[in-house]
N, C-alpha and C positions, 0 to 999 in steps of 0.2 A: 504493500500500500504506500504510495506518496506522502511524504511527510508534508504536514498540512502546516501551509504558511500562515502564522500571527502576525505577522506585518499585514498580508492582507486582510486580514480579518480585526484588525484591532487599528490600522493606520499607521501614519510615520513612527515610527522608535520603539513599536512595541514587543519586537521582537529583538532589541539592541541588547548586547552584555556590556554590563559593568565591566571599565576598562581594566581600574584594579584587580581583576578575576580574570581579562578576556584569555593568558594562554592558559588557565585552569578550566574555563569553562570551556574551551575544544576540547579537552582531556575525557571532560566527562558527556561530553557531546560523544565523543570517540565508543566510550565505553556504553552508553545509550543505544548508540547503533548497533554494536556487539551483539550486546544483549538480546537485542529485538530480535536481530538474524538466530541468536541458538534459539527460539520459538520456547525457551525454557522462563517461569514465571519469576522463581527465585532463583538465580546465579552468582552463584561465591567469586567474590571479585577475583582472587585468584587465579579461577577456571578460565579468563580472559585477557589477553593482552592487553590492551586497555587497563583494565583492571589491575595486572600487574604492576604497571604504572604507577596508579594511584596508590597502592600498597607502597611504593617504594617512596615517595614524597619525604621531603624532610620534615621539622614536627610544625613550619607556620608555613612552608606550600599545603601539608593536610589541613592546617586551617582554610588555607584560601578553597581547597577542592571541596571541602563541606560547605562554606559560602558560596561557590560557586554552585554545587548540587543545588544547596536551599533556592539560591535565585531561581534553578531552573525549574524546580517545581512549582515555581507562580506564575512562571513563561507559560508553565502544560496547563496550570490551574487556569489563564487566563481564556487559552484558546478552548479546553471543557465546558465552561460558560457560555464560549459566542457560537459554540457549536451543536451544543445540545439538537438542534434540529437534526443536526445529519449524525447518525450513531457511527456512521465509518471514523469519521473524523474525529467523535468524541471518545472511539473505543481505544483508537490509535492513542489518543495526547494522554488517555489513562494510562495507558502501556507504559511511554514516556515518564508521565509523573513516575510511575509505581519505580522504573529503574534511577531515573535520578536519585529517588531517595535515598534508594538503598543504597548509593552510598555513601548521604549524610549520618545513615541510620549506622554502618559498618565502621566509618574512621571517628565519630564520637563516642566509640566504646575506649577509642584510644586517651592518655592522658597528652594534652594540646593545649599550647601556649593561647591559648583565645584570647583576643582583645575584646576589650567594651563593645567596638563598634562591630568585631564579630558575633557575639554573641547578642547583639541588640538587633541584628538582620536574622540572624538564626531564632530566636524568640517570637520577633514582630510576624516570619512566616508562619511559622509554626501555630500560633494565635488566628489566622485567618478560618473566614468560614469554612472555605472549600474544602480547607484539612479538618475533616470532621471523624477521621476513621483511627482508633488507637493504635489500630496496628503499624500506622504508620509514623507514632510520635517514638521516638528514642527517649520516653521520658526520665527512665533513669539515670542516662547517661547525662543526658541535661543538665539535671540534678547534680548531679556530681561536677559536673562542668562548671558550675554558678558555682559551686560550696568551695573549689578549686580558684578560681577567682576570689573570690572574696575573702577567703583566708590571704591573701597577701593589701589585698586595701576593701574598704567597704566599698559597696557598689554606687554610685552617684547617677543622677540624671543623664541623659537617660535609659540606661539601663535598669535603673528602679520603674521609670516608668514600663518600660516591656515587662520584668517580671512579674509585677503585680496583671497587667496585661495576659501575662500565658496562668496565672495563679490563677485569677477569675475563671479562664478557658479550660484549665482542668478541673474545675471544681463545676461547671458548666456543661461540658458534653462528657466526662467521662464517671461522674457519682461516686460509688465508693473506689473505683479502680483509683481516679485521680485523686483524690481528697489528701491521702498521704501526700502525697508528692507537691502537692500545692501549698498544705501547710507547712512541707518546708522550704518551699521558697517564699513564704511568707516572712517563715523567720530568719531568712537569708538576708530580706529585706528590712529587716530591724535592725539590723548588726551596725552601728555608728550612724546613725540616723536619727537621733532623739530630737536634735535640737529646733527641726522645723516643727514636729509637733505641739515640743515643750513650749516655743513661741504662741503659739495659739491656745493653748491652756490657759488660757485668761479672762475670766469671765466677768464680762463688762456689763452686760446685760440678762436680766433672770431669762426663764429659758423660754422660747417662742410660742405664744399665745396663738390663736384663731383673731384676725381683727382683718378690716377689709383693706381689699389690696387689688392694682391690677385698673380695668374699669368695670363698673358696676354692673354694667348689662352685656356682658361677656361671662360666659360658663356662669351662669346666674344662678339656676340650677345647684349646679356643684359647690361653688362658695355657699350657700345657705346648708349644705348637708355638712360640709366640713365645717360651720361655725362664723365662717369668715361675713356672714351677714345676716341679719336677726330674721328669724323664720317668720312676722308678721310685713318682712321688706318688699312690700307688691311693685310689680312694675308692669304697665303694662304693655301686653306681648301676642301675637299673633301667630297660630298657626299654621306654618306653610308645607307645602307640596315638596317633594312626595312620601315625606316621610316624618311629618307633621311637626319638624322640629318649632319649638315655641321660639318663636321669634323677637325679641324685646322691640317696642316699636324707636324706642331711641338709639339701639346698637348704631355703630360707628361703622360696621360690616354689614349693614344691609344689601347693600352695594352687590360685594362679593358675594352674600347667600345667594341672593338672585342667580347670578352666575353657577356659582354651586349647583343651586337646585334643578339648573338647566338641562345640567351634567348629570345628576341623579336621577332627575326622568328617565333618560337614555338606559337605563337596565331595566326598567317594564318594557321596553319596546324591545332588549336583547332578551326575554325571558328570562329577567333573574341573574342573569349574566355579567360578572361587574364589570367594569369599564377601569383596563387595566394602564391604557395608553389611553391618557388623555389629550394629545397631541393629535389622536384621528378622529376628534370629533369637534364641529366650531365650537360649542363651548369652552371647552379645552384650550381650543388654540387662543382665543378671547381671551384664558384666564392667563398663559403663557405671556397674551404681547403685554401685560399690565406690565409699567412699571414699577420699580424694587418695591417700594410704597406698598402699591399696590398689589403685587403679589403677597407681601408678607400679611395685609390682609386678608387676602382670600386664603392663604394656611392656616390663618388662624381660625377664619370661618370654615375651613375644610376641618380643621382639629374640634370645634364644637360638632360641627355633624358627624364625624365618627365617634366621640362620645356620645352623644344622643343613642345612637343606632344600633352602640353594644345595648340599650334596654329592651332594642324592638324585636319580639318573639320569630322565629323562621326562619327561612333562607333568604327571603329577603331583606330583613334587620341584618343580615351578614355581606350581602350582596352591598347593599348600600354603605355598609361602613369599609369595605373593601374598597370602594369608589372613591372613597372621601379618602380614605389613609393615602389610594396611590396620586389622587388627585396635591394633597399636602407634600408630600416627596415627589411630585415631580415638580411643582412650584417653587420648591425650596433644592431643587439641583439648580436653579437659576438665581442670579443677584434677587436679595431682598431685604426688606426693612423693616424695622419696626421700631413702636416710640417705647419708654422707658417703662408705661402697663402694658405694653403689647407683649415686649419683653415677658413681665411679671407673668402675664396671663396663661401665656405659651410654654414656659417655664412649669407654672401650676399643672397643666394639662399632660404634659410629660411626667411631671411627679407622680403623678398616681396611677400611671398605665405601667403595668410587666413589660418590658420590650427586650426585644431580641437584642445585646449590649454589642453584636458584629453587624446587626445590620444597616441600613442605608441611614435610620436615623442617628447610629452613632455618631458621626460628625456634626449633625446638626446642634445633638446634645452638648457638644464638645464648644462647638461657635456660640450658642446660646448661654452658657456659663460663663464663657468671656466678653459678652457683651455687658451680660447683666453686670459682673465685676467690673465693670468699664464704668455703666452708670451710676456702680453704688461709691466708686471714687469721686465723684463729683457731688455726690448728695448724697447720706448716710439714708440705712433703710429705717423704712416704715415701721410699726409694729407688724402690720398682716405681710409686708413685705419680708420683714424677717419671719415669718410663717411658712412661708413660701419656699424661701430658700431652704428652711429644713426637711422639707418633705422634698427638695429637690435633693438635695447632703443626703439623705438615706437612700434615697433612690437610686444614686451614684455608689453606693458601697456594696461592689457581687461578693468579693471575700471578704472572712474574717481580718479585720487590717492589725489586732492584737497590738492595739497603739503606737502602730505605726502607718497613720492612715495615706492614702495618696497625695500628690502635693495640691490636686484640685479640695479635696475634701479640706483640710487645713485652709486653702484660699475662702474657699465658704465658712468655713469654723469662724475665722480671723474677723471677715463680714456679720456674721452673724451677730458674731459677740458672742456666746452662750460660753465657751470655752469648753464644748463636751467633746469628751474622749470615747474613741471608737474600738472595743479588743473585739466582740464578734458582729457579727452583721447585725444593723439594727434594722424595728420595724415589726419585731414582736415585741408582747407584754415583758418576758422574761430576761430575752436578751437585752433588754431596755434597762431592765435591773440589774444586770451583771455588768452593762457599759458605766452607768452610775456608779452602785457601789464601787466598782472598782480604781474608777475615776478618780472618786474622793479620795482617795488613797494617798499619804505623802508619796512621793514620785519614787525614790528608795525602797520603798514597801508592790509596787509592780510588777518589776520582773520576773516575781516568785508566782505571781497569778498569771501574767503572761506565757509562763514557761508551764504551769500546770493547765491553764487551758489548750493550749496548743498541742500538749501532749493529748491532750480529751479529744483535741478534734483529728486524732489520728487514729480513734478505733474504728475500725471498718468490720470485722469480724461478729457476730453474735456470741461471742462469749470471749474477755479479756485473756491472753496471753497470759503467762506464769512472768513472762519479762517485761509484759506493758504493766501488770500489776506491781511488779517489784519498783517501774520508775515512778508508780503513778505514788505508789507510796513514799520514794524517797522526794518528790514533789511536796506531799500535803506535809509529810513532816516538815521544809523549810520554811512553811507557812506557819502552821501549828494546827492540828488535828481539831478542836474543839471550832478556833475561827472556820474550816473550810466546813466541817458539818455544819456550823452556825449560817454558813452562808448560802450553802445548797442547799439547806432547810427552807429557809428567805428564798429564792430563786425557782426551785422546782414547783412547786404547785401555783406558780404563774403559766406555766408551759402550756396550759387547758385552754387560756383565755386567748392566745392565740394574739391577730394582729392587733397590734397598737394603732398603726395608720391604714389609710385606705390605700388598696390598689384594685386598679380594674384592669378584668383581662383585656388581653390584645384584640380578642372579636368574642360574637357570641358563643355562649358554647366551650369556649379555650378549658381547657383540662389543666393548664401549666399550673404548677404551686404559688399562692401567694408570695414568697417569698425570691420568684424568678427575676 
């Protein structure tokens, strides 16, 4: 079969190698081809000239050929995407990926001088969606890889940030397999790093109330369930087509519902069918030529009608919110705007939805946290404003961060004011209490609960090790036996009551755990 061109299929440069890499990536080009030709699935690099090659590498060219492999499994991952239609082309660049890996997966069993920036392209890959298959993560070696690194200097930006990045991702697609592995590159990631979160331990302000925020006739709705405005607050509002969202009659989005709603019609006329490309219909295109402004209106009136439409019973409450979500993401793949409650609003509206933390609206999340820190340097927040932001702070937190949270979460802390400390994920009743009590803790008095939860969030097995029990107890004794009973006592029979904050699923029907 012809090896299928990613240049044309993706445009100028997308098939380019990194020059750093380019006489390594011929190598393992070399050895790709090899492969393909012995029609054999797993081949020991040995068994290949090519492959001999790569075995013979000194110990930072085997750096370079594992960066080189990783890049080229996002070369295959890129052309499996634009190809999906034709299964020739997607079976072939599977092929591809599956050998390049192998021999990322073969030379990091070896011990290798990795630098930062090798192993920040080796993580950032490896965290991608398209790598969704364990078999193909070399996760222990990883592991070992980082704990190797770090024993000679602590890890800094950004390579903390990719860790924590693949630490969320195995804690994310892989359950109890990943769970070990993640929480120790959690604690990989505490190792000489206290001082940015100790800066934000300062609590300036008590901790974030329910109080209005945003503008008022925007997710109207939603602020009156979460607090943020008095359940007698009437406004009045209009039910529109086609899927009766209530309409406030003074929204600042009227504008864009229209538009929206135009776009929404169009799935009773496809049967129920959502409307995935919104660029092949005028509406669509309508909503496209708006300017920035104006777009980031209409996503934000896209983001109220996919909230609404997770309440609406059927295929077509799903149909329509499917509309609306791809409608918001293809508006927001293009320049847009918004004012400083647009901001707030859009922000609120993220907070309380489960989302997929790889998918398209990752960046968006990402730009939206630095706008709003943009605005809240120029003018300190609200009370409902700093309401806001902590339901966004939790929503941002997929791993246990074991105090030492990400440098976005500390950026929001620092805003907020509150000075709260984060050891496991927050957003239940109970972990809400082990982040406090533990919080209040003189700073000295931590790492002894840091070190025994961590070990907690390494059992994976249904009944504890004779060795997990032996550490768990040399743990509670440097605490002192009476405080951990006294504090699991306090702790554990909160676990019933479940979430502390709201989250709604991503569509009707969604099965995912509160907690996703």
């Amino acid at each position: 079969m012809p090896r299928p061109s990613a240049k044309a299929t993706h445009g100028k440069g997308a098939d380019a190698t990194a020059d750093h890499v380019a006489a390594e990536q011929a190598v393992v080009d070399a050895w790709v081809e090899e492969a393909l030709q012995s029609r054999l699935y797993d081949v020991p690099l040995k068994d290949l000239p090519s492959g001999r090659v790569l075995l013979a590498g000194d110990p930072r060219q085997s750096c370079r050929y594992v960066v080189a492999a990783v890049e080229q499994t996002q070369r295959w991952n890129r052309v499996i995407a634009a190809g999906r239609d034709d299964p020739g082309t997607a079976h072939d660049a599977y092929l591809r990926r599956w050998h390049a890996n192998a021999v990322a997966r073969a030379l990091l069993r070896r011990t290798l001088p990795f630098t930062a920036s090798d192993l920040v392209t080796i993580l950032t890959a490896f965290a991608r969606p398209a790598n969704d298959h364990a078999i193909e993560h070399p996760i222990g070696a990883l592991v070992r890889a980082l704990e190797r690194h770090v024993a000679k200097a602590a890890a800094e930006e950004p390579l903390l940030a990719a860790m924590r990045q693949y630490a969320a991702c195995l804690r994310e697609r892989f359950g109890p397999e990943g769970r070990p592995h993640a929480v120790a590159m959690e604690r990989l990631c505490a190792i000489g790093t206290e001082d940015a979160a100790a800066e934000a331990d300062v609590a300036v302000h008590p901790a974030a109330r329910p109080a209005p925020a945003g503008t008022p006739t925007v997710f109207t709705s939603l602020k009156k369930q979460l607090g943020m405005l008095p359940g007698d607050h009437a406004l009045q509002a209009t039910a529109v087509e086609p899927d009766g969202f209530p309409l406030c009659d003074a929204s600042p989005l009227r504008q864009a519902h229209e538009l929206i709603g135009t776009l929404l019609r169009d799935v009773s006329t496809r049967g129920g069918e959502p409307v995935r490309d919104i660029g092949s219909h005028e509406a669509g295109q309508r909503l496209l030529a708006l300017d920035p402004p104006g777009r980031g209106r209409a996503a934000l009136a896209a983001a109220e009608r996919a909230l609404h439409a997770r309440s609406l019973p059927g295929g077509a409450g799903w149909a329509i919110h499917v509309t609306a979500g791809f409608a918001m993401q293809h508006l927001l793949a293009h320049a847009w705007e918004l004012d400083r409650a647009g901001h707030i609003d859009f922000m609120l509206s993220l907070a309380i939805t489960i989302a997929d933390r790889r998918g398209p609206m990752a960046d968006v999340r990402d730009r939206l946290a630095a706008a709003v820190l943009r605005d809240l340097a120029a003018e300190p927040p609200t009370v409902g404003e700093r309401f806001v932001l902590s339901l966004f702070r939790r929503s941002r937190i997929a791993a246990a961060p074991l105090g030492n949270p990400a440098d976005e979460i500390v950026a929001l802390t620092r805003a907020i004011g509150d000075g709260a400390q984060f050891f496991l994920i927050p957003g239940e009743v109970w972990t809400d209490a082990v982040n406090e009590d533990v919080g209040r803790l003189p700073a000295g008095e931590r790492p002894a609960w840091v070190a025994l939860l961590a070990h907690a969030l390494q059992a994976s097995a249904s009944r504890p090790s004779a060795a997990w029990l032996e550490t768990a107890t040399g743990l509670i004794d440097a605490i002192g036996t009476d405080w951990v009973h006294e504090a699991f006592a306090r702790w554990l029979p909160l676990v019933s009551r479940g979430r502390s904050t709201p989250r709604r699923p991503s569509f009707a029907g969604s099965t995912r755990p509160a907690n996703g």
